[in-house]
N, C-alpha and C positions, 0 to 999 in steps of 0.2 A: 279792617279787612285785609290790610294788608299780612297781619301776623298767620290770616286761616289762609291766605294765598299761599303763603310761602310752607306752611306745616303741610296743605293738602300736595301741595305741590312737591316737597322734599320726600313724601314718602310715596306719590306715584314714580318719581325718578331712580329714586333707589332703587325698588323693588325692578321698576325696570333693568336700570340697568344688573340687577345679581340673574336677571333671566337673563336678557344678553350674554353675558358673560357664560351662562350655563349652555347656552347653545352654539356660540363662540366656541368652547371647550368639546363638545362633542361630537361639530361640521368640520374645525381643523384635525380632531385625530380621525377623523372618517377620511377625509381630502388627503394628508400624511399614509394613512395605511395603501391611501389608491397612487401614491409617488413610490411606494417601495418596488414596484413593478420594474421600475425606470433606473433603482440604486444603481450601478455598476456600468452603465449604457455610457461612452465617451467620460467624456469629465466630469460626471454628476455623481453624487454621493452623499451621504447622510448631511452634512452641513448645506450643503447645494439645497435638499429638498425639506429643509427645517426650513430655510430661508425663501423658500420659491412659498411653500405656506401661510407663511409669516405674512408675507407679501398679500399676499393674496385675500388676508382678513378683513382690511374695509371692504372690498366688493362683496365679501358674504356678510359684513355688518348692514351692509345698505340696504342688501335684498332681504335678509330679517326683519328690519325696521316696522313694517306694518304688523306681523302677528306679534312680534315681540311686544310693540308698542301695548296692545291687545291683551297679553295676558300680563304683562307689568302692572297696567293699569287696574286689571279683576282682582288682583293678588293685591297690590297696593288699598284701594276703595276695600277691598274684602276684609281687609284686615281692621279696616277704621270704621268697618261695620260690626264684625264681629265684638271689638271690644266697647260698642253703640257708642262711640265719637261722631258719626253722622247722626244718631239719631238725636245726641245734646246737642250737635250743632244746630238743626234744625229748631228743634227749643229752646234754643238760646234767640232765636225768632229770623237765622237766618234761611232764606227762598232758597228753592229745587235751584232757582235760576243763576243763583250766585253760586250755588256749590257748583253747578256746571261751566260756570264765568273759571272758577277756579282749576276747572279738571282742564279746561282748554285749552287753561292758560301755558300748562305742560303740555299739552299736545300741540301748540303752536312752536315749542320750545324746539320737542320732539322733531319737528317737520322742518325748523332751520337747520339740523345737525345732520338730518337726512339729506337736505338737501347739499350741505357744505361736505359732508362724507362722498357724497354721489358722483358732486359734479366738479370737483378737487383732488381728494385724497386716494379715492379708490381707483380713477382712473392712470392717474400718476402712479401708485404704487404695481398696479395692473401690469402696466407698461416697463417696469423694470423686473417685473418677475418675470413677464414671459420670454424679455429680453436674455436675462441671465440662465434663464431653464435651455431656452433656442440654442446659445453659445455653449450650452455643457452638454446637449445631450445632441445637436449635427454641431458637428464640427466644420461642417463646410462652410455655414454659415458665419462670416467673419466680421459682419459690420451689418446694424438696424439700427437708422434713425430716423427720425419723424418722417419724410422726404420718401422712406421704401426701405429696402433693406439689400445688402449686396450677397451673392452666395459663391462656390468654386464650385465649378463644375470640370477637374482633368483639367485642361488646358486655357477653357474656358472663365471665364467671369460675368455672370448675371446679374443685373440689378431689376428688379420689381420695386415696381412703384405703390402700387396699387391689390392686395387681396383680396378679391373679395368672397362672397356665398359660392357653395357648392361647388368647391374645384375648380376657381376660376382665378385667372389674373388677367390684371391690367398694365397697360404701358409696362413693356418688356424690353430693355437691352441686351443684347449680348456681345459680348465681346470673345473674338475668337483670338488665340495667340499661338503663332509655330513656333519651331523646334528653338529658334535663339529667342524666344522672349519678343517677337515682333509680329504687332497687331496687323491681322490679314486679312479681320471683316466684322462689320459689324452689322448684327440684326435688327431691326425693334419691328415690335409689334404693336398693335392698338391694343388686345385683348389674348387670352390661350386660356382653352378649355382641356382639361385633362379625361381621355377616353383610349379604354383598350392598353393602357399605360406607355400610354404615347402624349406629348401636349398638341392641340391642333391651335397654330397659332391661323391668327386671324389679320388681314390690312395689314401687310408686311411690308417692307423696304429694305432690300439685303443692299450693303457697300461694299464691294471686293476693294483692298489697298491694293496695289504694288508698286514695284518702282515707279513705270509709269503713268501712275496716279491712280483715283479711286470711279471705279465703274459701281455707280447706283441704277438696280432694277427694283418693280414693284412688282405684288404677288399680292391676289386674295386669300390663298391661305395654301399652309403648309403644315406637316409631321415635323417635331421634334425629341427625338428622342434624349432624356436628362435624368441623372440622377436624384435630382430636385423633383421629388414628387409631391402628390399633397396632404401623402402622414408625414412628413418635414416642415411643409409650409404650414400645418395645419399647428407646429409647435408655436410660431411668432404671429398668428393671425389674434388680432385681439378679437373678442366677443362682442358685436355691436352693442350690446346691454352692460357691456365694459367700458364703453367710450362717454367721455364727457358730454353734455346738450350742445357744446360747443362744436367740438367734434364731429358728432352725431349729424350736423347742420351742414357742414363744411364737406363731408363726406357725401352727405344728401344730393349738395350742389353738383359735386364732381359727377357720379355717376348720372344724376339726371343732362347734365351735358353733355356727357359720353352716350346717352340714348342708354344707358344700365337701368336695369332693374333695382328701385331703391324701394319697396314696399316694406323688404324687412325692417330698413332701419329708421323708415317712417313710423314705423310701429315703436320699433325700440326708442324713436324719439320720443313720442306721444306716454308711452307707456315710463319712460325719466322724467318726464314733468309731474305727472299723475301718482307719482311711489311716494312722495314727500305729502299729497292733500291723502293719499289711501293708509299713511299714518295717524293723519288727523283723523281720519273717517273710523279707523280701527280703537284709536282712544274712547272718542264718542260712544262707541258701540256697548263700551264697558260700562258705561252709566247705567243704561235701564234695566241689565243683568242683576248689577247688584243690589241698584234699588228696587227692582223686583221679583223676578224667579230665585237669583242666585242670595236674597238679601240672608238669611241663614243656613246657607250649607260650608261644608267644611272647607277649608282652603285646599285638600288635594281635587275637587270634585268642579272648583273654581280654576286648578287649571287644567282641568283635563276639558273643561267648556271650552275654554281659550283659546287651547292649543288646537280642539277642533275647529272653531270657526276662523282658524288666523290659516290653518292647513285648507280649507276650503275657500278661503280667501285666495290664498296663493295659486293653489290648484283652478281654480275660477279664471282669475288674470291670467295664466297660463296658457289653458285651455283658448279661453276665448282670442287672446291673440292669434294664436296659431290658427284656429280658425275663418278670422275674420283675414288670414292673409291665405287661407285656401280657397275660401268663397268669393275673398275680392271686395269684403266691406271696409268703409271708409276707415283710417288706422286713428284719427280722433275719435270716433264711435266706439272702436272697438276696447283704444283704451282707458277711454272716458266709463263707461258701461259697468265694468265690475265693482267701481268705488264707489258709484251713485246710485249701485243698487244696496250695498249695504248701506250708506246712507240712508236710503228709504229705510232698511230694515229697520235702523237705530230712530228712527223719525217716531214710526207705526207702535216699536214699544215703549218710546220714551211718551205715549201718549197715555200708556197703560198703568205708569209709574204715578200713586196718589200720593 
């Protein structure tokens, strides 16, 4: 058994991966054509935006992984059907139930590389593309590391700790400097929301320096006006569906301590655990297709099946997040739900399959 493991298994991979690879190829020059925008903006330039792409392709391997998984697998089985290699397998006396032990077996494969892509390579690689895009395309921006990031404002120097959803930041310094290079005050805030293009910073504490020493007063809120806006910040803000489960957790903590709204990236946590089982679920799917509707139709018609139910797969999980964080339902439910309804689906006709 081991030999039909490794045969059914080497040609759902393959095929897998030449679709990867095919949709790899035509997400990077689509992502590349929408950088040409930006050629010529501060220090960015045709090697800057080959390499901010480059970067960028585990995050969109990851998020492929379910329909790719999906029509790899139609195209792969489709083909071991059409040349009826499933159907001597079967007469050679082996069960529906080991050929599916087998298809699994790559789809459990499948679902470690998603998850080792997801919650490793693509967040890491994330973070140094948008690092490198930030630094070429504001220049003001001089230094991001894990910690926040620093920026120049004129005379000023900013550090932001904290980005988060719709125009907002957290824990703000600023540092004020006069005419010889001598610090005269400094600000932080708890929070600043951007409105009317102005920031309104929130739970202030202003420190005047002077010679004779530093006067600290407190303020619920105040106008700031800054060339730091948030089409600038919105270049180094990573994607909560960019950050690792680790991440994603540690982030969760902060804002829920800060009294922040974290429902987004509840969601986006729920919905990184759930991407790696909605691979497995997506494999699966592929079984009852070929052993029954799809069992003699051509391989372009296999994946044009594919590609549709992996596009309503995606569009599904989508949808329904953003939903369930408009309505306010629980973000397990929400993105638990999409992958367990295809499940059912793959259940209902794997029943149908004689």
């Amino acid at each position: 058994m081991r030999i039909l493991d490794r045969y059914i298994g080497l040609t759902v991979a393959s095929h897998t991966l030449v679709v990867m690879l095919v949709f790899i190829a035509l997400f990077s020059f689509a992502s590349f054509v929408g950088e040409l925008d930006y050629i010529g903006r501060g220090k960015y330039g045709l090697l800057q935006a080959v390499y901010y792409v480059a970067l960028t392709l585990p995050s969109l391997v990851y998020q492929l992984f379910p329909p790719v998984a999906l029509i790899g697998s139609m195209v792969g089985l489709g083909m071991l059907s059409s040349g009826s290699e499933l159907v001597a397998i079967r007469a050679a006396g082996v069960s529906m139930g080991r050929i599916i032990l087998s298809v699994m077996k790559v789809g459990a494969l499948l679902m470690v590389v998603a998850l080792i892509v997801g919650e490793w390579l693509a967040p890491q690689a994330e973070y140094y593309g948008q690092t490198m895009r930030s630094a070429a395309l504001a220049e003001r921006i001089s230094l991001k590391t894990q910690s926040g990031f620093w920026a120049r404002d004129g005379r000023n120097f900013i550090h932001v700790r904290e980005i988060l959803a719709d125009s907002q930041l957290a824990d703000i310094s600023i540092y004020e400097f006069g005419q010889q290079n001598r610090l005269q005050a400094v600000t932080h805030a708890r929070t600043a929301v951007y409105q009317e293009n102005k920031w309104q910073l929130q739970d202030i504490q202003y420190s005047k320096i002077s010679e004779t020493g530093i006067a600290t007063q407190h303020q619920p809120k105040a106008e700031w006006g800054s060339l730091l806006s948030p089409a600038v910040l919105g270049v180094v803000a990573v994607k909560p569906d960019k950050l690792s489960l680790l991440g994603l957790h540690k982030y969760i903590e902060y804002l829920q301590d800060n009294n922040l709204n974290a429902d987004r990236y509840e969601m986006a946590f729920w919905k990184k655990i759930m991407l790696p089982l909605g691979t497995g679920v997506m494999v699966f799917l592929a079984i009852p297709f070929i052993f029954g509707t799809l069992r003699s139709v051509g391989i372009g018609q296999r994946i044009m099946v594919g590609t549709l139910l992996g596009i309503t797969f995606y569009l599904f999980n989508q949808t329904f997040g953003y939903a369930g964080l408009i309505y306010g339902m629980n973000p397990i439910v929400s993105a638990v739900l999409p992958p367990a309804l295809f499940l059912g689906l793959g259940l209902f006709l794997m029943r149908r399959v004689h």
